[in-house]
C-alpha positions, 0 to 999 in steps of 0.5 A, a space after each residue: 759698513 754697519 747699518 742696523 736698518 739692513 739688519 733689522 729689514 733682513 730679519 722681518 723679511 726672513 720671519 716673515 716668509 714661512 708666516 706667509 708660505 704657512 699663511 698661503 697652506 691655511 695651515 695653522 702651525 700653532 696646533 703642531 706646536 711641537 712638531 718638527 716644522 716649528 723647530 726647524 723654522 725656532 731654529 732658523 729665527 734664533 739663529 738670525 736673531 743671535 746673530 742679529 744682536 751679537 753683531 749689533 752689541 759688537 759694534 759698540 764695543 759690547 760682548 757679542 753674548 750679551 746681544 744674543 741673550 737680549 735677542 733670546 729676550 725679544 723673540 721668546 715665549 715671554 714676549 714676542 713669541 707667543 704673539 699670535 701670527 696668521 699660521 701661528 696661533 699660539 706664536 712662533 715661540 709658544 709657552 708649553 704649560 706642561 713642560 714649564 710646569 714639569 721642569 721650569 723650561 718655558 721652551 719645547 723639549 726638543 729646543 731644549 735637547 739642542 741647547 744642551 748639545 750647544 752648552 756641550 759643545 762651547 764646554 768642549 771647546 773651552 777645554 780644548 783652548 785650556 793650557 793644561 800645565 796653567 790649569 794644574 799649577 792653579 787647580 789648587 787655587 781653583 779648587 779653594 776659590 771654588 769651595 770658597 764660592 760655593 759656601 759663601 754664596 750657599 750662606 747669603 743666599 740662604 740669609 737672604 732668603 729668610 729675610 726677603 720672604 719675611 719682608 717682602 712676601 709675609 712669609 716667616 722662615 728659619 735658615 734651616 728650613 726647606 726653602 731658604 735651604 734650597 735657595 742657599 744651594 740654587 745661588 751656589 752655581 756658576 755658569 761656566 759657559 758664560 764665563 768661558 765665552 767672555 774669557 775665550 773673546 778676551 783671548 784670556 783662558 790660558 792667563 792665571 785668573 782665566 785657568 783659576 775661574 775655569 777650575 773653580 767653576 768646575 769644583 763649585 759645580 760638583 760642590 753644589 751638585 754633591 750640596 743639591 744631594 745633601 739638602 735634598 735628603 736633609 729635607 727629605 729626612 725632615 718630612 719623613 722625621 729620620 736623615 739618611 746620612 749614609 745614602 746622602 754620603 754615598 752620592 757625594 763620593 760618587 760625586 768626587 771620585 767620578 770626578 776625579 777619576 775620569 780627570 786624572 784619567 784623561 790627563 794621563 791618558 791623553 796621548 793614547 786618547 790622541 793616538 786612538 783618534 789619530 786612527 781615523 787619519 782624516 782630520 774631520 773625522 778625527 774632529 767628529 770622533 773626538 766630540 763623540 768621546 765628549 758626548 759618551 763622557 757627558 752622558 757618563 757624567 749625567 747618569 753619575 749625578 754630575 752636570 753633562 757640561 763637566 763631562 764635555 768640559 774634561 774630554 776637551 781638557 784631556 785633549 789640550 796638550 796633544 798635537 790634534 787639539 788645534 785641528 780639532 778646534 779648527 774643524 769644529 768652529 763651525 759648530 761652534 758658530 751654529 751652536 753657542 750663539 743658539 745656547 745664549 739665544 735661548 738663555 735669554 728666552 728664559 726669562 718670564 714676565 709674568 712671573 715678574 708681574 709683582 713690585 714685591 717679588 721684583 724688589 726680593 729679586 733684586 735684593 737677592 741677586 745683591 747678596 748672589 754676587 757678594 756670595 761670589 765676590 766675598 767667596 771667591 775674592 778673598 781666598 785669591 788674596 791669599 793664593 798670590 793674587 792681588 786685588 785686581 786679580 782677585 776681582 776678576 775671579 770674583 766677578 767671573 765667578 758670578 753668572 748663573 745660567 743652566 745649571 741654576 735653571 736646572 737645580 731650580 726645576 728640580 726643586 720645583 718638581 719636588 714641591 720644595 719651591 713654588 713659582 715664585 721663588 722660581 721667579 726670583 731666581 730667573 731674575 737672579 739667572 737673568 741679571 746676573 747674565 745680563 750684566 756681568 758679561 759687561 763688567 767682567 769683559 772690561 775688566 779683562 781690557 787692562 793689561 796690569 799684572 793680576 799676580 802678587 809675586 810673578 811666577 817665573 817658568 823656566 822655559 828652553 825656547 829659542 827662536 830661528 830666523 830665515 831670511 828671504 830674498 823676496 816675499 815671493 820666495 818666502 810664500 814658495 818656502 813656506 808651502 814647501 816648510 808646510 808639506 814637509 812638517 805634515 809628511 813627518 806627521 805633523 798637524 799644522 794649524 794657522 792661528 791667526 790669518 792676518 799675523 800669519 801665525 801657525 801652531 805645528 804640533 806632534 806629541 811632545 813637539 811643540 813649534 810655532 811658525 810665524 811669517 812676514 815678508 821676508 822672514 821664516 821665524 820659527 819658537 821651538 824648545 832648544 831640543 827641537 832647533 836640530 830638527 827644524 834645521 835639518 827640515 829646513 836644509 831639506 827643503 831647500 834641497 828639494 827646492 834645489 832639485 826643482 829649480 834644476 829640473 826646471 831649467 831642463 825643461 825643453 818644453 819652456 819655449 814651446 808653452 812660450 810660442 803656445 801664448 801666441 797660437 793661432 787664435 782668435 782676436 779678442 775684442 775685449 782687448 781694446 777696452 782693457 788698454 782703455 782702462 789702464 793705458 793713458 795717451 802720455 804712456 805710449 811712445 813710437 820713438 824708443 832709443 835704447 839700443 839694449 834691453 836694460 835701455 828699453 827697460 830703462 825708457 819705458 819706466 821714464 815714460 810711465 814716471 812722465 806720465 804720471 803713473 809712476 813715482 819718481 822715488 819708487 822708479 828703482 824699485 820697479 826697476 829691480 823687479 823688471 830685471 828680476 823677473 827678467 832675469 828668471 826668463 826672458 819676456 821676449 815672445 815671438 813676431 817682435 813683441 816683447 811683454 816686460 812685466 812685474 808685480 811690485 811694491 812701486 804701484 798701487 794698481 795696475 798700469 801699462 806703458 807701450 813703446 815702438 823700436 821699429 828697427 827692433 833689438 835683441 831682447 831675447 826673444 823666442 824666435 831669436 828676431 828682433 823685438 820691436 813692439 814693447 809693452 810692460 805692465 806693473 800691479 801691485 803685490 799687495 793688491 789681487 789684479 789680473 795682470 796675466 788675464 791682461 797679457 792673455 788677452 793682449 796675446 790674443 789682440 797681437 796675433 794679429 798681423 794687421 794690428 801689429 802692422 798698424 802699430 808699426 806704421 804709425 806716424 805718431 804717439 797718438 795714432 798708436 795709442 788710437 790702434 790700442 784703444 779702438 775696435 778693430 
């Protein structure tokens, strides 16, 4: 159960004890400010605190990313973290005047540099989840709505600029000066990792508006990338009275043609890729390698001018469509987990208050972050309606289109270094970064709920899917053949994933072969394109067969009655028994005076002992009785010394129950020793519960060896005089 004062208490605590450990040193963390001691403790405290507020905000039905970027907010430099604390002088978080001069960045470098690697990894994975066929049958869509966005959004914001200064600030500016012109490029970015958390919760990175939203993003950060290169020479060339247009289209080709060439490539080389990464064998291995080809492409990608998040982006898109993406993105989840939650943690840090001290500079904010989001909304929106989309659709590429986070961060540090802005504007665009963050995470995430069409005109794609059913005998056997189906396909060389634990849903994959596997109790239920279904056949005919083979060796087994005579070795009484029996055994349950003269009969009784006694419903009795005679009729429960143990898990009972009964002259119930059985204890649990029904029978085992307590039992004058010998210390 959810209870926030367990949260909150977790976190003092944790915060507060390496302040003290530092405390009790009399070392003063606030002068090793960038020192790795600090980081690790930074590290740990975002890490909590993400958690702390994704949980939080989850609870009540709000995306987890919004909680971790309001934690970034309590904990950062601009609040909480520059608090000083005894050990910290200057705050857990402190304020580095010289990196936030220097680039914008508020946080230690190092904090930086880890950020950097989660925005890489959620990017990663993001291309991982991308269905590659959707993501090129709307890449045209993608690409138009991204162009759309980038010139809309470059316009308004230079508009809104020019008119915000003059009334807000007392600064008067034309469109085609330096500043309304890097403000008209800084409005131009979308975050995609914001989007792509959103979409992927949502379960929607493979629908037409998910795949539209992630190219576009894409397209429009390599247009505002090549847009930052062009109004960064147009200024220059207005300060040094020439343009250099040849340098400024030089960087814009290399721009598109890295792009596209490193995409194209990967596309088409996405099976030998595979094959490269599949050399390694070991999936972990394979999963490490594959994030290290992301990391050389983004480093590719920042030394070539582009943004490093579109490098890991297309590394984990050229993988989509091969057999190891699922084995990737199952061994990497774990930093998934580490990373992301830390990269909007920190996000959240970002945001200033000092830089927010002014009614004047809070109101062009807001009037700015207004004409940000009609950027996106008018730019993106309205190509869509002519790309098939309806209005529905169309809003959501529009308001998935609208967050802004690192790379307007980075575009806006770049301008502040070059002298082009000044703290001010780079305060109206935190604000811009911040709400944007901050709010659309929430509309966009409900607007993804609806389950109505987004498309004009539905496109049909003709698929040749067809689906098997095996049907099973029991639930058991179908846990038994799925292991089997399991092994078999990994011998073949495929990678089975199971994506979902709860629908127990698996992905099977090996180049071209695509199979989705999907159990339920009595069922196998294989989707396979129709080429395949031969194949499926002809593996599954084979594991029976090998099935087959097992059970027959197995009924060769001499060694059965030896390991059944084994239960009952030479051992020592256990003194836990008694408790056990008085836990699950009650007074009614136990009778000295059984009738039946074969084992069906005594099966039969004793299942009328249990119903009379409360402990089993009369409507479910048939039930327990098939499962009896099942479990019977694989190998008997007749043990040795007379003692019989009829057992069986079953759909009858919620929990584990005991009957005990006497045939003092005994019958044949096939015993080991070949004697008569006169002692018959049989146990039922639930299969849907985990009970240590065998734990029981081990330590009755043990509690039975014993002769005298078998004689005690036999001699017995009455019900309750047996159930004494049970349920009482020898």
């Amino acid at each position: 159960m959810f209870k926030p004062k367990n949260y909150i208490l977790a976190f003092i605590v944790f915060c507060t004890l390496p302040v003290i450990m530092v405390f009790a040193e009399g070392v003063d963390a606030g002068t090793h400010g960038n020192g790795m001691e600090l980081l690790v403790l930074q590290l740990s405290i975002i890490i909590i605190a993400a958690r702390i507020g994704g949980s939080f905000f989850e609870r009540f039905h709000l995306p987890p990313v919004l909680g971790e970027i309001v934690a970034g907010i309590i904990i950062g430099p601009f609040f909480l973290g520059h608090l000083p604390i005894p050990g910290f002088s200057l705050g857990l978080f402190p304020v580095h005047p010289s990196v936030a001069i220097a680039s914008g960045i508020p946080i230690s470098p190092e904090l930086y540099a880890l950020t950097t690697i989660a925005s890489l990894v959620l990017l990663f994975l993001v291309g991982l989840e991308t269905d590659i066929e959707s993501f090129l049958r709307f890449s045209i869509t993608g690409s138009i709505v991204g162009i759309g966005g980038v010139i809309a959004s470059f316009i308004l914001g230079n508009i809104a600029t020019v008119l915000c200064s003059k009334y807000f600030l007392g600064i008067t500016c034309g469109f085609g000066d330096p500043v309304p012109l890097f403000m008209g490029v800084v409005t131009t970015a979308t975050s995609v990792g914001i989007t792509a958390r959103i979409l992927s919760e949502n379960r929607k990175i493979d629908s037409p508006e998910g795949v539209t939203i992630l190219s576009g993003a894409v397209v429009d950060d390599v247009m505002g990338i090549i847009l930052l290169a062009v109004i960064i020479g147009v200024i220059n060339g207005m300060k040094s009275g020439s343009i250099a247009w040849k340098h400024i289209i030089g960087i814009s080709f290399k721009a598109v043609f890295i792009w596209l060439f490193f995409t194209i490539s990967g596309i088409v080389f996405s099976q030998k890729i595979s094959r490269f990464l599949k050399m390694f064998k070991d999936a972990g291995t394979i999963s490490v390698i594959s994030f290290a080809c992301a990391l050389f492409l983004a480093g590719i990608f920042e030394k070539s001018g582009l943004a490093m998040v579109i490098g890991a982006y297309t590394m984990g898109l050229s993988l989509s469509k091969t057999d190891i993406s699922y084995v990737i993105q199952d061994k990497l989840s774990v930093l998934h987990k580490f990373f992301v939650p830390v990269f909007f943690c920190v996000m959240g840090m970002m945001l200033n208050f000092l830089e927010l001290a002014s009614w004047n500079i809070i109101a062009f904010g807001v009037v700015f972050v207004v004409f940000a989001v009609a950027g996106k909304l008018i730019g993106c929106s309205i190509p869509a309606l002519f790309l098939n989309f309806n209005l529905r659709g169309a809003l959501r590429i529009g308001m998935g289109m609208t967050p802004r986070g690192e790379i307007t961060l980075i575009i806006t540090s770049i301008g502040l270094s070059m002298g082009f802005l000044n703290h001010e504007y780079f305060g109206i665009v935190i604000i811009m970064t911040f709400l944007t963050t901050l709010i659309t995470p929430y509309i966009f995430s409900k607007m993804l709920q609806s389950k109505k069409p987004v498309l004009r005109k539905e496109k049909v794609v003709k698929t040749e899917h067809t689906e098997i059913i095996y049907n099973m005998p029991n639930p058991e056997t179908s846990e038994l053949i799925l292991t089997k189906v399991i092994a078999a396909f990994e011998n073949e060389g495929f990678y089975v994933h199971q994506l979902s634990m709860r629908r127990r849903l698996y992905q099977i994959r090996k180049d071209q072969t695509f199979v989705t596997m999907k159990t339920k109790p009595e069922k196998l239920i294989f989707d396979c394109l129709e080429r395949d279904a031969a194949f499926i056949h002809t593996l599954f005919y084979e594991v029976l067969a090998e099935l087959e083979r097992t059970l027959k060796q197995l009924k060769n087994l001499t060694d059965r009655e030896k390991i059944g005579k084994k239960i009952f070795a030479e051992q020592k009484g256990s003194s836990s028994a008694t408790s056990i029996f008085s836990q699950i055994l009650h007074p009614s349950a136990v009778t000295i005076d059984l009738k039946g003269e074969t084992k069906r009969e005594i099966i039969e009784e004793l299942l009328s002992l249990l119903v009379d006694s409360g402990r089993l419903e009369l409507d479910k009795r048939k039930i327990a009785q098939k499962d009896i005679l099942e479990r019977e009729s694989v190998m008997s429960t007749g043990m040795q010394d007379g003692i019989a143990l009829p057992h069986a898990r079953t759909d009858a009972v919620t929990s584990m129950h005991c009957v005990v009964g006497l045939k003092k002259e005994g019958i044949d119930f096939d015993s080991l020793d070949k004697k008569p059985s006169k002692i018959f204890i049989m146990t039922l649990s639930s299969k849907k519960t985990s009970e240590p029904q065998l734990q029981f029978m081990a330590e009755m085992s043990k509690y039975l060896k014993d002769k005298n307590i078998r004689s005690k039992m036999l001699s017995s004058f009455s019900d309750a005089e047996l159930f004494k010998v049970f349920t009482s210390q020898v």
